[in-house]
N, C-alpha and C positions, 0 to 999 in steps of 0.2 A: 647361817640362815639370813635371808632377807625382809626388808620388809615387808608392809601388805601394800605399800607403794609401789615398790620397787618389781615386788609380784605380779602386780596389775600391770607396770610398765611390759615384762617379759611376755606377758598373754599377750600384749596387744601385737609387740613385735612375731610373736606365732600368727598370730591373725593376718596381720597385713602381709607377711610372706605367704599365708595360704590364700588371700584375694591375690595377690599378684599371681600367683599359678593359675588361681581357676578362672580369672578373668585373660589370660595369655591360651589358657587353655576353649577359651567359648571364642577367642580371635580367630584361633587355628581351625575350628571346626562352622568357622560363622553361624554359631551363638548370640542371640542377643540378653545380656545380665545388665543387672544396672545394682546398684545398692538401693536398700529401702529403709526404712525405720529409723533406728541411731547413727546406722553410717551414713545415710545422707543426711541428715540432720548434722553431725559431725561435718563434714563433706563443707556445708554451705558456712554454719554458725563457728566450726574452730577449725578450718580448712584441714582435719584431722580427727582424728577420736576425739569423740566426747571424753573428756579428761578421767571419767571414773564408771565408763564401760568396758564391759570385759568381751565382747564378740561382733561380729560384722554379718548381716544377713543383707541375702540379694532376691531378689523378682527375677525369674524369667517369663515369658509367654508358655503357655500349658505344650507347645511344641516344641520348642526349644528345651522346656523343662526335660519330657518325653525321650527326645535324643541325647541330653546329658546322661539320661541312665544307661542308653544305646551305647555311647560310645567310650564310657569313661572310661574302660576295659582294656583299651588299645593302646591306649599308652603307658610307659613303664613309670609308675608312679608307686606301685601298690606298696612297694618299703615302707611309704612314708603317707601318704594318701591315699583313704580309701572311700568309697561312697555307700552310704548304706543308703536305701528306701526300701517302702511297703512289702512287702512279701506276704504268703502263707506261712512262713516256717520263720522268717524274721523280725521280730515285735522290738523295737527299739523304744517305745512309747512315745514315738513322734508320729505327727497326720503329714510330715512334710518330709523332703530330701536332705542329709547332711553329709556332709565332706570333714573325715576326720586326721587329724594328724595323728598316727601312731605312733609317734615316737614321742608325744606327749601325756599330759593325765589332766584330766579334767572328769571329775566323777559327779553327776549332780544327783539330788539327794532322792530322784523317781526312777533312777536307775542303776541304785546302788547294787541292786538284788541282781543284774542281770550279768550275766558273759557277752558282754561285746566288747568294742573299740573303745574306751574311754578319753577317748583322748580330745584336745582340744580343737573346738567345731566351726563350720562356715555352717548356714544353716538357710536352705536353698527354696523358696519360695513360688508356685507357680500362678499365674495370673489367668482366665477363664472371663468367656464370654459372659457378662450379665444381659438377659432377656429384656427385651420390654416392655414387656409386662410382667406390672406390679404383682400380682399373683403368681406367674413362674418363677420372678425374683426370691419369693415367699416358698415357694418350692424348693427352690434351688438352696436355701440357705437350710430347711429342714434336714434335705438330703446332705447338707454340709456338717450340721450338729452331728446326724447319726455317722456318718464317716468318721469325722473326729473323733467320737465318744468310741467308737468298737475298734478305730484305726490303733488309736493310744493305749485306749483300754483302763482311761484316768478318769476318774472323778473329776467333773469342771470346780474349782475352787475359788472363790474372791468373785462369784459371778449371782452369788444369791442361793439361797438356802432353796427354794423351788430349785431351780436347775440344778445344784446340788447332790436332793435328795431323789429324783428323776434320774438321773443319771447314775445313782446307786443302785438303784434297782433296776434298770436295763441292764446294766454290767453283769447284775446278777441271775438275768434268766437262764444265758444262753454258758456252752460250754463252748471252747477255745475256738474249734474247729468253724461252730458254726458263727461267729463272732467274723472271720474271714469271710466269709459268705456275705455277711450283711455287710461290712465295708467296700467291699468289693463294689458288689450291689449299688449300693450309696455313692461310692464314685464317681460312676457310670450313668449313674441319672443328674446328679451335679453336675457331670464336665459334659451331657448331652449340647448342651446350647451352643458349645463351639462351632458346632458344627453349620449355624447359623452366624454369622458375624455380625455384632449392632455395633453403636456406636459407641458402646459401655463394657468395660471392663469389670473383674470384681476378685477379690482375694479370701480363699474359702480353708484352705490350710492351714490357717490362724485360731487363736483362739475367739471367743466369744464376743469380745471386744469390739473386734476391727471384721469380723467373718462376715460377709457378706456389703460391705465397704465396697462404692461405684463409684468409677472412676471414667471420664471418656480416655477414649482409645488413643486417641491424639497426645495424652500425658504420657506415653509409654510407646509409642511409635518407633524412636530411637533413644540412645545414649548421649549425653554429651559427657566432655571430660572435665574436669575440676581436680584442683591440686588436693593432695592428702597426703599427709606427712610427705614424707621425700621421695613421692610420686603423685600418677596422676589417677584417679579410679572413675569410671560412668555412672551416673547417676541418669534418671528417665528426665526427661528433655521437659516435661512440664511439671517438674520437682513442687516448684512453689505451690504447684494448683496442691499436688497430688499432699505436701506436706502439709499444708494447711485445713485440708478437710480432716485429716488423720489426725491431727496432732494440735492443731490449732494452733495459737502463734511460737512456731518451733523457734525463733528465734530470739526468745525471751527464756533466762536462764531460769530452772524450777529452782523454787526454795533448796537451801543448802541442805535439811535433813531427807529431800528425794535427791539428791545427788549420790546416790548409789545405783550398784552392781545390783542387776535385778533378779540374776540366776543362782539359786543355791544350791551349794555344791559340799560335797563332804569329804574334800581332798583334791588338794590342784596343786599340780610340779609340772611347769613347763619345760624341764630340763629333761625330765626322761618317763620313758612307755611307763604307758597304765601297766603293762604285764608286769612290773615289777612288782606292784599293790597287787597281784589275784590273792583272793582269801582273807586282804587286809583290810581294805577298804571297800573292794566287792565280790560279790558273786560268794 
């Protein structure tokens, strides 16, 4: 056995070999991704992972998001890569897209119950016109709570005992089928504003926290490149703007007791498929 160092070391090396695919793969198909969150933060602050993060998530534009789910199909990946999002008949308890490595295990502790790909995740982001006005904004972030809430099908936690307990009791009016309905629903009145382009962007596939988070267009327009470990990965072109309204000063190191891994999980072997765990650890 290994460490929980040495553990962490091996995720990360899955990780950064599944960005180098999906970012080789949004080259080939002229894709714009960029990293967001820890891995640009990483990116700028340790030209690499954050020392004691265990995953890399990316932005795309809600069109580019859109054709990632169009085209992942076409290439021969699916051994080892696979893409889950939203469906009717697919409930992964995510509001967003992931990219899993099947030849890995990564079980986290909201999805222990379920039959899917456990395996270790890129975890894929789309970015959406924010309106104008104040009030459609106000709109748009409603129609984003209820997506999330019936998309996941989770309880919001760590977000306040109101939202909490609201969200308990919507979960519990509706049965499965019509829970699809209303995400659905709620999608489609959220990502309407695309359809009008402002000068503002906004990230609605998120939790509570950061959902509904404005950003101008201009910070996300392109990619640039920047070193990361023993390559190079894209990050949005006005990183600084976009890092510092998120995260405020990202380049100040948090206290050593938030220097954790913030996913809980109840079993992780990056050396081989979740199918070996079926019955042990899930489903």
């Amino acid at each position: 056995m290994y460490s929980k160092d040495q553990k962490l070391k091996k995720i990360q090396k899955v990780n950064l070999e599944m960005a180098q695919y999906f970012v080789n793969f949004c080259k080939k198909h002229d894709l714009l991704c960029y990293f967001c969150g820890g891995g640009a933060i990483g990116a700028i602050r340790h030209q690499g992972f954050i020392p004691w993060d265990d995953d890399l998530d990316f932005f795309m534009p809600r069109e580019d998001y859109q054709k990632l789910g169009e085209l992942w199909g076409t290439d021969i990946h699916q051994d080892k890569y696979i893409l889950l999002k939203p469906s009717r008949d697919n409930n992964d308890r995510n509001s967003f897209t992931t990219i899993r490595n099947v030849q890995t295990t990564f079980i986290k502790t909201y999805q222990a119950d379920l039959d899917i790909p456990h395996g270790i995740q890129l975890d894929i982001f789309p970015l959406d016109v924010a309106p104008d006005s104040v009030t459609d904004r106000k709109k748009q972030k409603m129609w984003a709570l209820i997506y999330s809430l019936y998309r996941s099908q989770q309880v919001p936690k760590n977000h306040g005992k109101v939202l909490e307990l609201t969200g308990r009791v919507l979960l519990g009016i509706f049965p499965r089928k019509i829970k699809y309905t209303i995400w659905s629903y709620a999608e489609k009145q959220m990502t309407k504003y695309n359809q009008k382009p402002t000068k503002n962007i906004t990230e609605l596939c998120v939790g509570p926290k950061y959902m509904g988070n404005v950003y101008p267009v201009k910070d996300f327009a392109s990619a640039i490149w920047v070193p990361f470990e023993n390559t190079e990965m894209p990050i949005p072109v006005g990183y600084d703007d976009y890092l510092r309204k998120a995260f405020g000063d990202y380049l100040k190191l948090p206290s050593k007791e938030n220097q954790i891994a913030h996913h809980e999980a109840i079993f992780i072997d990056p050396e081989n498929s979740y199918t070996k765990y079926k019955g042990i650890y899930f489903n």
